[in-house]
N, CA, C and O atoms as CSV, one atom per row, in Angstrom:
chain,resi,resn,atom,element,x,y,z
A,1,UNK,N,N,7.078,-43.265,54.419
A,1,UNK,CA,C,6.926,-41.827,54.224
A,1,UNK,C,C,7.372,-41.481,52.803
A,1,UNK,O,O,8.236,-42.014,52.106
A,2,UNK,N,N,6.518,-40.398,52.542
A,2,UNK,CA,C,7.101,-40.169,50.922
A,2,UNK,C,C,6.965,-38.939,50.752
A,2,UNK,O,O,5.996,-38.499,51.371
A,3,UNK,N,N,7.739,-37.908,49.956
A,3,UNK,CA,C,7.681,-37.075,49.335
A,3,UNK,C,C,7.435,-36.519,48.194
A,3,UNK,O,O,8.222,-36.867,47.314
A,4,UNK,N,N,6.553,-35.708,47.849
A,4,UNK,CA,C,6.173,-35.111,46.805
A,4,UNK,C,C,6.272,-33.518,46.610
A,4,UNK,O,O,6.207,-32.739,47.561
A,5,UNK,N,N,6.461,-33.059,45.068
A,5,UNK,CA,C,6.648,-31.850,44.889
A,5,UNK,C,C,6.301,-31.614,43.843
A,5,UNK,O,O,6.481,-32.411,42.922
A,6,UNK,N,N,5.774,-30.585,43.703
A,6,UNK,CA,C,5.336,-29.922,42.226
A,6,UNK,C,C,4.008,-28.911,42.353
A,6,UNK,O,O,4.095,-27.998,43.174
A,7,UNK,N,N,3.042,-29.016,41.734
A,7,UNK,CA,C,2.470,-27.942,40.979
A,7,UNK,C,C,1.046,-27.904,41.536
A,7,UNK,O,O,0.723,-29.090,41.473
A,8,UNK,N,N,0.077,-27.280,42.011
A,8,UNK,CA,C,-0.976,-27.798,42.469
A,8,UNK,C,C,-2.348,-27.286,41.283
A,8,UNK,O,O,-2.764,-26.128,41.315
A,9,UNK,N,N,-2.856,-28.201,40.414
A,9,UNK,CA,C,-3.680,-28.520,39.554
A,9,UNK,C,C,-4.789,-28.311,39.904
A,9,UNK,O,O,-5.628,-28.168,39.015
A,10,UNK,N,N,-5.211,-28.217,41.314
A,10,UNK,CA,C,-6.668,-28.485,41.339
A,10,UNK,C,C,-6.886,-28.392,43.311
A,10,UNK,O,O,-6.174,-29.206,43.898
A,11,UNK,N,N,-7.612,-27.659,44.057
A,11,UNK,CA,C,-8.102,-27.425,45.162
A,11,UNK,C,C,-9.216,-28.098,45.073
A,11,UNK,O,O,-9.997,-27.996,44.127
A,12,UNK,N,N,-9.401,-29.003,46.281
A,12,UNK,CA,C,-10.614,-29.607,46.511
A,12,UNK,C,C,-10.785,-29.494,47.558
A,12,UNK,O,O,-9.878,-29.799,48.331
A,13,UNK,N,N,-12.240,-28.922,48.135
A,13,UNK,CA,C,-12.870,-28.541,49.196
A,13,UNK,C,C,-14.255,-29.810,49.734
A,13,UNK,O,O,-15.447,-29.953,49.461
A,14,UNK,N,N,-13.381,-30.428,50.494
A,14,UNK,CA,C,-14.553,-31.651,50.729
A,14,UNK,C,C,-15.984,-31.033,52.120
A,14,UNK,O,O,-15.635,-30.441,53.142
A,15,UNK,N,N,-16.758,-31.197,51.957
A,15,UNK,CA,C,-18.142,-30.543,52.913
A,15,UNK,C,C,-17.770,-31.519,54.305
A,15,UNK,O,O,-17.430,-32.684,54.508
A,16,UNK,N,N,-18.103,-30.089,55.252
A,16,UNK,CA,C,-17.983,-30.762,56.697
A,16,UNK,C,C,-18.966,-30.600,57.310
A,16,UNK,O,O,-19.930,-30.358,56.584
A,17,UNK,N,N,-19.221,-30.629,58.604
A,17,UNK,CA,C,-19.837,-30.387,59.283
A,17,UNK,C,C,-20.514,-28.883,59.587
A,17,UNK,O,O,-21.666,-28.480,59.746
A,18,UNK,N,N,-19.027,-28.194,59.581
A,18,UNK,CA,C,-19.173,-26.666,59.690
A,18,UNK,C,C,-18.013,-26.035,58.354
A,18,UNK,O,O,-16.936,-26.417,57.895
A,19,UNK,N,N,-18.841,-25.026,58.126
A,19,UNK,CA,C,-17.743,-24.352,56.864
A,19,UNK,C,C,-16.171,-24.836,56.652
A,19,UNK,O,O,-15.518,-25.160,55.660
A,20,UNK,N,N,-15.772,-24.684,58.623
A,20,UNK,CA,C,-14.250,-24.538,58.411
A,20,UNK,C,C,-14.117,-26.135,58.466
A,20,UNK,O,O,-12.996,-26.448,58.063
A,21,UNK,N,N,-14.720,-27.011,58.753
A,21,UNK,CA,C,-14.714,-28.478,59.275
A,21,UNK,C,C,-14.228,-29.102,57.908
A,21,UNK,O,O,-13.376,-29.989,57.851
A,22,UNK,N,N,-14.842,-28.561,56.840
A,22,UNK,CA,C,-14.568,-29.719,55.544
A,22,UNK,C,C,-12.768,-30.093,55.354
A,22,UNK,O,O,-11.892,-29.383,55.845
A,23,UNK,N,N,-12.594,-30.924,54.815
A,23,UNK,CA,C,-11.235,-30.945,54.363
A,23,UNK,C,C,-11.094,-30.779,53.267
A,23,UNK,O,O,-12.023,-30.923,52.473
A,24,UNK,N,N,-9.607,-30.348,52.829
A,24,UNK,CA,C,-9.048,-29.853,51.676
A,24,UNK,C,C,-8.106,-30.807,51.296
A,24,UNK,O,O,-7.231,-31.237,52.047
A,25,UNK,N,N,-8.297,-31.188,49.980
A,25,UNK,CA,C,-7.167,-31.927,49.142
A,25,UNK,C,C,-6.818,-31.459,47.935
A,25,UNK,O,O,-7.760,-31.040,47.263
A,26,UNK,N,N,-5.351,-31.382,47.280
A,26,UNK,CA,C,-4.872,-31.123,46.503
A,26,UNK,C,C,-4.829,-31.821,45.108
A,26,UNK,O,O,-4.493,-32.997,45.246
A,27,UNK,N,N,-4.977,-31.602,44.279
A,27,UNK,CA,C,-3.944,-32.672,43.075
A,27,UNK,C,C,-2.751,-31.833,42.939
A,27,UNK,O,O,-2.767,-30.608,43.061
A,28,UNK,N,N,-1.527,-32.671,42.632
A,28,UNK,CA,C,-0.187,-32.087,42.378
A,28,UNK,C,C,0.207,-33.134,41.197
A,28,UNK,O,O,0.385,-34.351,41.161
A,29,UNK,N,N,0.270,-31.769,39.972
A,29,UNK,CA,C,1.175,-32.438,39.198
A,29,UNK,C,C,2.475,-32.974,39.202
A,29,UNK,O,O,3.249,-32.053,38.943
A,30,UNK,N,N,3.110,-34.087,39.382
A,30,UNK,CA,C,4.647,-34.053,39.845
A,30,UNK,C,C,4.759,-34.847,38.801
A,30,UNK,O,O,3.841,-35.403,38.198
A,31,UNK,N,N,6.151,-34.907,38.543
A,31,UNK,CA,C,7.100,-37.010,37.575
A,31,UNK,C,C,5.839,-36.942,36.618
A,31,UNK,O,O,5.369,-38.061,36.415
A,32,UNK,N,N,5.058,-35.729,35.868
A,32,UNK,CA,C,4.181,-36.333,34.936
A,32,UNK,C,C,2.860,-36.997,35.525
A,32,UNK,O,O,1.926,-37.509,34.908
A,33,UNK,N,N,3.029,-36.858,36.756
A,33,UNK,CA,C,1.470,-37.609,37.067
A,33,UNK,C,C,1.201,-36.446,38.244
A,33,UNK,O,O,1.924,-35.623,38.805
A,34,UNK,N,N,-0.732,-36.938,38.352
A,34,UNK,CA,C,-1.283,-36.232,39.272
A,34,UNK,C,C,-1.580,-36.915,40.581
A,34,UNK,O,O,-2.168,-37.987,40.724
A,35,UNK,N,N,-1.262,-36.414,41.180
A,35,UNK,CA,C,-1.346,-37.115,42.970
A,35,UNK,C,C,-2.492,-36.930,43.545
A,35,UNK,O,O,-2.819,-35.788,43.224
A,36,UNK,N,N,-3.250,-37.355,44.168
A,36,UNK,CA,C,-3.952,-36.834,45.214
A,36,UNK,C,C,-3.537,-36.441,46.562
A,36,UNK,O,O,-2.902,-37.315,47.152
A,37,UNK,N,N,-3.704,-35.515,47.104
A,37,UNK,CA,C,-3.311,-35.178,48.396
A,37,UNK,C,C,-4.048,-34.659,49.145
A,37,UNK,O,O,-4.612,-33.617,48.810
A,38,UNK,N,N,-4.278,-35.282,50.482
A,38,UNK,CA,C,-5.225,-34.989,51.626
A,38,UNK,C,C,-4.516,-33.720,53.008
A,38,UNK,O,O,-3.509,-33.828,53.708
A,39,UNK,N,N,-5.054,-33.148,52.974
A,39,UNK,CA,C,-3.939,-32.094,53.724
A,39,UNK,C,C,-4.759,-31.505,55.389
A,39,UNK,O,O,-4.144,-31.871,56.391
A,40,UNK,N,N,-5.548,-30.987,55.540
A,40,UNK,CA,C,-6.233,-30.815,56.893
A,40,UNK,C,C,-7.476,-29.824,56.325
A,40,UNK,O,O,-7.678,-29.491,55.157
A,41,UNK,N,N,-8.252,-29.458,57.545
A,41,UNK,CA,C,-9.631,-29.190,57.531
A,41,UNK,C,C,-9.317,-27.437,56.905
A,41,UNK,O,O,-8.205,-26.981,57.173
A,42,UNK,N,N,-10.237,-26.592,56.155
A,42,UNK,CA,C,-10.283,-25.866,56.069
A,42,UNK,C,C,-9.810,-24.550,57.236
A,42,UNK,O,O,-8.894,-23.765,56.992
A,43,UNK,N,N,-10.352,-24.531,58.069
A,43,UNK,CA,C,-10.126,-23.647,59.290
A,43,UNK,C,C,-8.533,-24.323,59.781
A,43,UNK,O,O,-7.618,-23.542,60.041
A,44,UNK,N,N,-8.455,-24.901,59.814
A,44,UNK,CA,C,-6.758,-25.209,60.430
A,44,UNK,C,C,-5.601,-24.269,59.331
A,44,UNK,O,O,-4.719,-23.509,59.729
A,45,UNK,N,N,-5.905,-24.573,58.008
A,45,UNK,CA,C,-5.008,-23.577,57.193
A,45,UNK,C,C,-5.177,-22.668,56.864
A,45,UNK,O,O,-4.458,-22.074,56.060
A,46,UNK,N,N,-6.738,-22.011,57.648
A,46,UNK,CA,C,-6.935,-20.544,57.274
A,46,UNK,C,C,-5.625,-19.940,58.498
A,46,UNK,O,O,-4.695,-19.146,58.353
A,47,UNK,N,N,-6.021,-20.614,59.490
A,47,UNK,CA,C,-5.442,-20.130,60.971
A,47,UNK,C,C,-3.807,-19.736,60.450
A,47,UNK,O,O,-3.198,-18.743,60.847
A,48,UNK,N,N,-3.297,-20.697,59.529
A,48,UNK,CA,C,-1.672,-20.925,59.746
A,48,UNK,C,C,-1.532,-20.020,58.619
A,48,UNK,O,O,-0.457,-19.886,58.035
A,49,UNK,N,N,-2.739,-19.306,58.254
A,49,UNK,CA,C,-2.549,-17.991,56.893
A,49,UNK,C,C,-1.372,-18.726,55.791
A,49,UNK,O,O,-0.667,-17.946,55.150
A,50,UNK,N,N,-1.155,-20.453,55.562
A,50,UNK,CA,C,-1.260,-20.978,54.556
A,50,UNK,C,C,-2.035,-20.709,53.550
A,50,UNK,O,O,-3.053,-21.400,53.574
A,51,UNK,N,N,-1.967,-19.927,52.598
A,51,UNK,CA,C,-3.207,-19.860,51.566
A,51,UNK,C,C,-2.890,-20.851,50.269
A,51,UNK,O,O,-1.760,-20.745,49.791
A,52,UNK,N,N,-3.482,-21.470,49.876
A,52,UNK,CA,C,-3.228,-22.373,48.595
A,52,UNK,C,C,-4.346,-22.038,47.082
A,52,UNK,O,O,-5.568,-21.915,46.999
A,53,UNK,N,N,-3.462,-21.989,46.252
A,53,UNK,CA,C,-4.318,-21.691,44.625
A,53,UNK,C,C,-3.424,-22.734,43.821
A,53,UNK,O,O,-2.280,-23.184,43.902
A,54,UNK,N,N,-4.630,-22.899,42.933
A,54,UNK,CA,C,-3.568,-23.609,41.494
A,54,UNK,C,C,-2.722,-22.508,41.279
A,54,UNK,O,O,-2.829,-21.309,41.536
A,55,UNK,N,N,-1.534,-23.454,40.552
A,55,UNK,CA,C,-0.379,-22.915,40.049
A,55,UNK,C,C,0.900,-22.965,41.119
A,55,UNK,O,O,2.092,-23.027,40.817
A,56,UNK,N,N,0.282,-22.920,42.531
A,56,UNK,CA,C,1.221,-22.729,43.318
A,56,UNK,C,C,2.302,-24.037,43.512
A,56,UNK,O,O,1.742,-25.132,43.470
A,57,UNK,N,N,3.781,-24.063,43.720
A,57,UNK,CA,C,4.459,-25.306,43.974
A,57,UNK,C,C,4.738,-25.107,45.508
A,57,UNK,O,O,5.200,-24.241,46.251
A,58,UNK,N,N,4.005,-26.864,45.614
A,58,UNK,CA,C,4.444,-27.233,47.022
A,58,UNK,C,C,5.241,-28.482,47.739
A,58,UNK,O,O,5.309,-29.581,47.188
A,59,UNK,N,N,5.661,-28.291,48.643
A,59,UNK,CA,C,6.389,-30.008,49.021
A,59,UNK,C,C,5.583,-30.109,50.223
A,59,UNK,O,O,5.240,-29.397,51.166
A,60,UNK,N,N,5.333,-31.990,49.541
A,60,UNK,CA,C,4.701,-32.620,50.749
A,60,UNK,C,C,5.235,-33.958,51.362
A,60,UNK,O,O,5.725,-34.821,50.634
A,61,UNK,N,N,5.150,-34.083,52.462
A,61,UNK,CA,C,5.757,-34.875,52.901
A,61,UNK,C,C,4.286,-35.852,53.435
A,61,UNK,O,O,3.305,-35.248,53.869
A,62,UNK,N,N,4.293,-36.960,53.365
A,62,UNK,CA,C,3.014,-37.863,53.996
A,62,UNK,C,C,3.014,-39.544,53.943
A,62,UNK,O,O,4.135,-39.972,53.669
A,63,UNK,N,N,2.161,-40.424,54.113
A,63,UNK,CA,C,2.067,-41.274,53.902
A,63,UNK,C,C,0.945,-41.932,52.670
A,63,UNK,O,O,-0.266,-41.713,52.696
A,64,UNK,N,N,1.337,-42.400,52.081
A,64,UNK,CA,C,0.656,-43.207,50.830
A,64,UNK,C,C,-1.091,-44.119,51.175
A,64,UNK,O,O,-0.907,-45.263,51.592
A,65,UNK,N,N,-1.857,-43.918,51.106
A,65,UNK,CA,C,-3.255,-44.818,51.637
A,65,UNK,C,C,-3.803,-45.355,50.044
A,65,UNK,O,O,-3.457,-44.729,49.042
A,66,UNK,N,N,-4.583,-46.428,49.967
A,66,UNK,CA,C,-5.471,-46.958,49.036
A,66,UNK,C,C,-6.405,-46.927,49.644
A,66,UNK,O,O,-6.501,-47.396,50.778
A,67,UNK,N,N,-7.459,-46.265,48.906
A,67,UNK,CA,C,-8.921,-46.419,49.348
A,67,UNK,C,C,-9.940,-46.740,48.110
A,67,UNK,O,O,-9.649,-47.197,47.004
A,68,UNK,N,N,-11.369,-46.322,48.683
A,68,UNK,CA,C,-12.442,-46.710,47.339
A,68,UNK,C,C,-11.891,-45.449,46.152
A,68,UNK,O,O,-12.124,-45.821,45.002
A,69,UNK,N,N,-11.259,-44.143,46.227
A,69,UNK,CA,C,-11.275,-43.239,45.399
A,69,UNK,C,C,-9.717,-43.415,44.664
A,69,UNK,O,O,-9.302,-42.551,43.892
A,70,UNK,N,N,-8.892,-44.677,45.013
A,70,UNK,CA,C,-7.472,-45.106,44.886
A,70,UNK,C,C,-6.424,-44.083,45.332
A,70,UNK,O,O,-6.687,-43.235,46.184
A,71,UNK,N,N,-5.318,-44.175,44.780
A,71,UNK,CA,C,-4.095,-43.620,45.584
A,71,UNK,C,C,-4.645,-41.928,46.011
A,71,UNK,O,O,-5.395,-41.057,45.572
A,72,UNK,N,N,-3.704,-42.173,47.162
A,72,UNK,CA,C,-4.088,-40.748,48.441
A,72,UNK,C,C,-2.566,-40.986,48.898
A,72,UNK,O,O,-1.940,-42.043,48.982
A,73,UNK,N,N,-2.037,-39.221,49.257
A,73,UNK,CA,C,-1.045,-39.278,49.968
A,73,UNK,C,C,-1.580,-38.333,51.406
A,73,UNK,O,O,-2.039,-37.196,51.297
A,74,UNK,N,N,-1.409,-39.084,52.780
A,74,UNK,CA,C,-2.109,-38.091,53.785
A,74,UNK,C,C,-0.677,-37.338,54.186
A,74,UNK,O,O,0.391,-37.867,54.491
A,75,UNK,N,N,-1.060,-35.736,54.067
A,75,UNK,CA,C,0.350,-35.347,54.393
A,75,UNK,C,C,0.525,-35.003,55.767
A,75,UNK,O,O,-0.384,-34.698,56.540
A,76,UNK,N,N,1.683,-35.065,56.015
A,76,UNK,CA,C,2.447,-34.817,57.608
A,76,UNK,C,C,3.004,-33.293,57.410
A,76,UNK,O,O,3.408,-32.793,58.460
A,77,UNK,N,N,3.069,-32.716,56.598
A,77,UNK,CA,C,3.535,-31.650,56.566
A,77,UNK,C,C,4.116,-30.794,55.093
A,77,UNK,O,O,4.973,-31.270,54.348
A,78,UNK,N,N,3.765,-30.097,54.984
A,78,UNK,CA,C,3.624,-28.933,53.750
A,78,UNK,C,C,4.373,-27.375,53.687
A,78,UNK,O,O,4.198,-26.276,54.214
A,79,UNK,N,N,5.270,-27.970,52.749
A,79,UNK,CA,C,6.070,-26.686,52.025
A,79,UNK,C,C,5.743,-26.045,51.307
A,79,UNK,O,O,5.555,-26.476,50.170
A,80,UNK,N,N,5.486,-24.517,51.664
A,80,UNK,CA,C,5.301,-23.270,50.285
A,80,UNK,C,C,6.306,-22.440,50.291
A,80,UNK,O,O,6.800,-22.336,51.414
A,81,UNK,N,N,6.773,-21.848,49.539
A,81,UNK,CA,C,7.729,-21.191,49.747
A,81,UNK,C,C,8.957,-21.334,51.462
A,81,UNK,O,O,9.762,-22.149,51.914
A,82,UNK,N,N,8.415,-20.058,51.836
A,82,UNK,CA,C,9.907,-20.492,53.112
A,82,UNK,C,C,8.779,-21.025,54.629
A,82,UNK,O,O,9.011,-20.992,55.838
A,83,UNK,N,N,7.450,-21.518,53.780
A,83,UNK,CA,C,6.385,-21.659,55.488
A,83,UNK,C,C,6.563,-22.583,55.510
A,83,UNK,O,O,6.706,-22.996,54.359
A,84,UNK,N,N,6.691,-23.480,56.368
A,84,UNK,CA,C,6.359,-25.161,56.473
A,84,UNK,C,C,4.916,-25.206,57.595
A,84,UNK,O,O,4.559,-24.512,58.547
A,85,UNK,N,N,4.507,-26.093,57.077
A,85,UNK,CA,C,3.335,-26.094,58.419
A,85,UNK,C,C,3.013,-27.824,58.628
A,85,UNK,O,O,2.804,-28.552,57.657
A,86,UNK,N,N,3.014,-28.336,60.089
A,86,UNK,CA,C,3.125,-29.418,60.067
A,86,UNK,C,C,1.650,-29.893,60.537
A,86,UNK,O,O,0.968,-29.431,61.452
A,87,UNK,N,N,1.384,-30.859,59.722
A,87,UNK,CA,C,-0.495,-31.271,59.722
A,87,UNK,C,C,-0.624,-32.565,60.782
A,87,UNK,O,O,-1.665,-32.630,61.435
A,88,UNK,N,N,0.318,-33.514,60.959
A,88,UNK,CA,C,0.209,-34.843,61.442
A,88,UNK,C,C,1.372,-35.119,62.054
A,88,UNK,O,O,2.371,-34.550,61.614
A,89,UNK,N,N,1.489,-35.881,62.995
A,89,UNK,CA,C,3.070,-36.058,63.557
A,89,UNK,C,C,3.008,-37.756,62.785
A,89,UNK,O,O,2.136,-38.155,62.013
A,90,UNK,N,N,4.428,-38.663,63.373
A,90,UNK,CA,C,4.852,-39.598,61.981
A,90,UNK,C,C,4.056,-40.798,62.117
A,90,UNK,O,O,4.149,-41.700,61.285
A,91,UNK,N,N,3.060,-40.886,63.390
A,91,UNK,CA,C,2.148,-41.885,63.238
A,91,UNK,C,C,0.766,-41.304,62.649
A,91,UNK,O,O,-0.168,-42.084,62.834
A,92,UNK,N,N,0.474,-40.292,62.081
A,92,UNK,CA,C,-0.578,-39.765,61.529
A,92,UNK,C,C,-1.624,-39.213,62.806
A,92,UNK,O,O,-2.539,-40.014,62.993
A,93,UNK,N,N,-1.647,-38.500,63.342
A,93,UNK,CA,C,-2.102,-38.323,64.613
A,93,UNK,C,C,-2.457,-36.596,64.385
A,93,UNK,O,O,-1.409,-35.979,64.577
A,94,UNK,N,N,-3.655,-35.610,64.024
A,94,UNK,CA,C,-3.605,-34.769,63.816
A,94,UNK,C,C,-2.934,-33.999,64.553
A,94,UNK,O,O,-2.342,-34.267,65.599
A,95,UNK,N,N,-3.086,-32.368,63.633
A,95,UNK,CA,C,-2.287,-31.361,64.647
A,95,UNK,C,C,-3.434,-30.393,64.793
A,95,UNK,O,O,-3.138,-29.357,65.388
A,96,UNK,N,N,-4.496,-30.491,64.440
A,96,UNK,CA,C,-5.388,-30.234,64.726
A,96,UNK,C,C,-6.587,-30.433,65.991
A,96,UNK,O,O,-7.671,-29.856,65.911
């Protein structure tokens, strides 16, 4: 499990099935570098009125993956200010 924090650089809206279906990933500037971060489907963080923009700082908590697009952190759960909202329990298992 790992943690990350800092700055969010960049919203990425991946295409789903249905509008709310796509998933959303972050870049976070943190330590000088940019992260990738995989976070849950559109409609799941409209619901939790999580709203996310660049500029905003967040903590994430997740697990580390290598894939074809290289380092990914899938998060288990996400800090904005005083909301936490939890995406995955600690075997990665949605909450969705």
């Amino acid at each position: 499990m790992r943690t990350a924090e800092g700055k969010i650089t960049e919203v990425i809206y991946l295409p789903g099935v249905t509008p709310d279906g796509g998933m959303v990933e972050v870049r976070l500037q943190c330590a000088g570098q940019n992260q990738l971060i995989r976070l849950a489907p559109v409609g799941f963080l409209k619901q939790s009125g999580l709203l996310l923009r660049e500029g905003d700082t967040v903590t994430v908590k997740g697990f580390p993956v290598t894939g074809m697009e290289g380092d990914l952190l899938v998060a288990t759960e996400l800090r904005k200010g005083e909301k936490t909202l939890s995406l995955r329990d600690t075997r990665g298992r949605q909450a969705w």
